[in-house]
Steps between C-alpha positions, in 0.01 A plus 500: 500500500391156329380490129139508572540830724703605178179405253267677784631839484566508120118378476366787768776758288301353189165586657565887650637570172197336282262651764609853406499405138098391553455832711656744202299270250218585664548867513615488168127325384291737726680831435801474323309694152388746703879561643523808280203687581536410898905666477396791291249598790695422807862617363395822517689636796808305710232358773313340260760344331663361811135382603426314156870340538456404808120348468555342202828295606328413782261317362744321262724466789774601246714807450720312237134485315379833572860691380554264175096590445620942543813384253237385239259797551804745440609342225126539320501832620202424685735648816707777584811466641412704789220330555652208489686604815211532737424142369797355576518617818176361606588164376799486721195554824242293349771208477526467871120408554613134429789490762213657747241249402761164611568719798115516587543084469199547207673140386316336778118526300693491130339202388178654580630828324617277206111274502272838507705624217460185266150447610463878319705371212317182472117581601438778407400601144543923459886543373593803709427274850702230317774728496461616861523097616813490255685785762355338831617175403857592391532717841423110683688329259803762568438432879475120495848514308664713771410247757636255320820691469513549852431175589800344286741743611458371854791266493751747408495593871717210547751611223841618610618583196163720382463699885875551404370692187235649640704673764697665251191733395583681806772625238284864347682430133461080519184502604368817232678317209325124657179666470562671155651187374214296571211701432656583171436115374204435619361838345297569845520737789170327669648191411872509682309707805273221527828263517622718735191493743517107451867464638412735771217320581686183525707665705790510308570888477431818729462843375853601550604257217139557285532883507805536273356207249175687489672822383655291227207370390330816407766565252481137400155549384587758226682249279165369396392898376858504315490191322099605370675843382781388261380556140231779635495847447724751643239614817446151586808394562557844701197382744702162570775766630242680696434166670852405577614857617167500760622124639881610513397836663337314781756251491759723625263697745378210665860329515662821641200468746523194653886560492474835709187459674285245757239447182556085531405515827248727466329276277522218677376671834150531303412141461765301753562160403309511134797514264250491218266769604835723545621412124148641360563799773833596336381389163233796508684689669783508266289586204216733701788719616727498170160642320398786719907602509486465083179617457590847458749455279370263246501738237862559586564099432331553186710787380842266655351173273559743200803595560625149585342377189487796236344506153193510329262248343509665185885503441459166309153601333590393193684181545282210408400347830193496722527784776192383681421185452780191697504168408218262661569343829221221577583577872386809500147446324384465929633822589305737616406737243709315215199525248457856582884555439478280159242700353667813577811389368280413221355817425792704538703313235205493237483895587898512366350308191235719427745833553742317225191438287356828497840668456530246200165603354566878526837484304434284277210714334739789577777333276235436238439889488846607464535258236823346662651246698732653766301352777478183341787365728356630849146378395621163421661442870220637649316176280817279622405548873106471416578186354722409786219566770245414320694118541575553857223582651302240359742211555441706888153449416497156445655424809299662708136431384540150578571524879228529743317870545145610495318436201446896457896575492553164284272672212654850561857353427379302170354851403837625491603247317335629193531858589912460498412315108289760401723762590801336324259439192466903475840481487566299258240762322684793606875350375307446153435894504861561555606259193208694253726828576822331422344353171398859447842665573640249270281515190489922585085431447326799634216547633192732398368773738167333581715138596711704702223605686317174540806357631463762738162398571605131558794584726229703732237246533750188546699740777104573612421115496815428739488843660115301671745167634783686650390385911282299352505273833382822678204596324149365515472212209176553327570880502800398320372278309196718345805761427761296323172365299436835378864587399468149339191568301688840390821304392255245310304802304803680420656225334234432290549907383818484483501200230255697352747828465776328426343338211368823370849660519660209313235516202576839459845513481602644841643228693725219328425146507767441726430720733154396491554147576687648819230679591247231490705268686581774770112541523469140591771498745287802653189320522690250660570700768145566571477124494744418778432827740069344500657185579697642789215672618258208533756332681500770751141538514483085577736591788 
């Protein structure tokens, strides 16, 4: 094999992988922020699932894509587990449509495949066409770079030293690990069958060698869905072991198969003399048969990824780190359904916020009413961790509104940007509270009966006001929005009678100047509140 046969198949490697990257791209543009809506309907029973899975990787030509896209979904909750399963399992079918397509020798008219598709990128002017020309061209571009593979492999025919190799794949355990190996770097089931099909094409490998390889290579293919789980949430990283216990399953079947049956020949009996048609056979086969055998029991696997992996989510609740939210990877902004994932993750974090800030609110008017401090220490971690994701999701934030998305999603994310410093603001408020009933405690002021009971008032319409932004992302904005404006105007009026009050008391002896100084400033802090939950709500409402 000379060095330009060398530079040919690393270029037509090169352009099959960069022609699935333009094909998930363009999935990811058309539909990817309508991924959510399109799962929540069609998850609904195991068919479905297996259908979505198996349509959707087959038009990104990707399972790798398709399983990291289910790790993401779990992880923002957007997924169950179980459904997850049916999803999987579809992915591991739709994957073979590429191995069927070089079979069906679509390579021959992939420049044409590759020209209508940027003729629709180029030409025409509506975005959601644009998109569609983005997929058609990567699906030529993917072809045009496995006849380039096939072409520079060629040569090899003459190599003793590489037929030696290849001849070892007849081995069940060399040939699995081969085809795990490989597929495992280049992150790519489609990819490494697609290799596959080019060296039998060139004639360099029948199916007896191929079959063992293209076991491997199934299980190779979940090391992409591990690596995109480390650092997520418990459930995500027990779909990844969903994944690799449906490859290994059929793995083993398929190996004691072949081993104890006529399948090879079988296989090749179908389409006699087309080595590559017979790889997509088995390839389909393999995954077509491993789902209907599983597909009974895939609430079983989900009940055996628990136990492999126990715990719960909440177990670390109140360490200070994001649960949701993983650190940015700019390659997986083209994923399919990445934005949909991000602004999960997104909302599911600032929910955790707003739980810390309401619980915040509550006791520190409760502390304030006892007239002491013994919560003091619980409310101020509770304003640690606020503080703490209040910084880390919008240094997240600020990575991700700068990559490319829809313009609609880009202003949704920057919304939450000053949600997540609203909410920290009330905060803030809320940790002042606490202080004004440790001053109190310490200086033994007391309140009068009619404060008490306007402190009671306060703590009501501030729980009220936050009470209206719990699911905020749920609810419809300008409803919202006319809501929190009322509980807003009510804040605003009472303060102004509550000055008013406390004034009065103080002139007449009731309430010490101390205490009244605490009172005023703890009727500010209240107003505050008001402040920050209208902000919060016109941010929804411009979502």
């Amino acid at each position: 094999m000379q060095t330009s046969d060398f530079l040919m198949l690393l270029g037509g490697l090169a352009l099959f992988l960069y022609g699935m990257q333009m094909m998930s791209s363009g999935l990811e543009a058309a539909a990817g922020n309508k991924m959510k809506t399109i799962l929540e309907r069609l998850t609904s029973n195991r068919f479905k699932g297996v259908l979505v899975g198996a349509g959707i990787t087959a038009v990104i030509q990707s399972s790798s894509a398709t399983t990291v896209m289910v790790v993401g979904f779990v992880s923002a909750g957007l997924m169950t587990l179980n459904q997850a399963v049916w999803v999987i399992m579809g992915a591991n079918i739709g994957t073979t449509i590429t191995g069927q397509l070089i079979a069906l020798d679509v390579g021959a008219i992939a420049p044409l495949i590759a020209f209508i598709g940027v003729v629709m990128m180029v030409f025409l002017k509506s975005e959601k066409p644009q998109h569609i020309g983005n997929i058609i061209a990567g699906l030529g571009v993917l072809f045009i770079g496995m006849d380039m593979m096939s072409s520079a492999m060629t040569p090899l025919k003459d190599s003793e030293a590489f037929i030696k190799l290849i001849t070892n794949f007849d081995n069940p355990f060399i040939g699995i690990l081969a085809g795990a190996v490989f597929t495992a770097l280049i992150q790519s089931s489609s990819a490494s069958v697609g290799i596959l099909q080019a060296l039998a094409a060139s004639g360099l490998i029948g199916l007896p060698q191929a079959v063992y390889v293209l076991f491997g290579q199934n299980i190779g293919t979940c090391i992409t869905a591990i690596l995109a789980a480390i650092g997520t949430r418990i459930n995500a990283k027990r779909s990844t072991i969903i994944h690799l216990m449906f490859n290994i399953i059929g793995t083993v079947l398929f190996t004691c198969i072949c081993m104890a049956t006529p399948f090879v020949s079988l296989m090749e009996s179908l389409t006699p003399g087309d080595t590559v048609a017979q790889i997509a056979n088995v390839h389909t086969t393999f995954n077509v048969v491993t789902t209907l055998c599983l597909l009974p029991f895939g609430n079983l696997m989900a009940k055996a990824a628990i136990r492999l992996l126990p715990g719960n989510d909440e177990d670390e609740a109140m360490e200070h780190k994001l649960i949701y939210l993983q650190p940015v990877d700019g390659r997986k902004t083209h994923q399919v359904g990445q934005i949909s994932v991000t602004i999960g993750q997104l909302n599911n974090e600032i929910c955790r916020m707003y739980g810390l800030v309401e619980e915040n609110v509550k006791a520190a008017f409760d502390s304030v009413l006892k007239g002491k401090s013994d919560e003091f220490e619980n409310i101020y971690n509770r304003e640690e961790y606020i503080d703490y994701l209040n910084a880390e999701i919008s240094k997240y934030i600020a990575k991700v509104v700068v990559m490319e998305m829809p313009e609609k999603d880009s202003r949704k994310i920057s919304s939450y940007y000053r949600i997540v410093g609203n909410l920290e603001r009330i905060g803030d408020h809320a940790m002042n509270i606490a202080e004004y009933a440790k001053a109190l405690e310490k200086t033994d002021g007391e309140l009068s009966k009619s404060a008490v009971q306007e402190i009671k008032d306060m703590r009501q319409l501030s729980l009220d006001a936050l009470k209206e932004l719990e699911d905020a992302y749920e609810k419809d904005g300008a409803e919202l929005l006319k809501t929190t404006a009322m509980n807003e105007q009510r804040i605003d009026d009472m303060s102004e009678s509550l000055r008013e009050n406390q004034l009065d008391r103080m002139r007449k002896g009731v309430c010490s100047a101390d205490v009244g100084i605490l009172f005023s400033e703890m009727v500010t802090d209240f107003e505050r509140i008001g402040d920050h939950a209208m902000n919060i709500a016109e941010e929804y409402n411009g979502i």
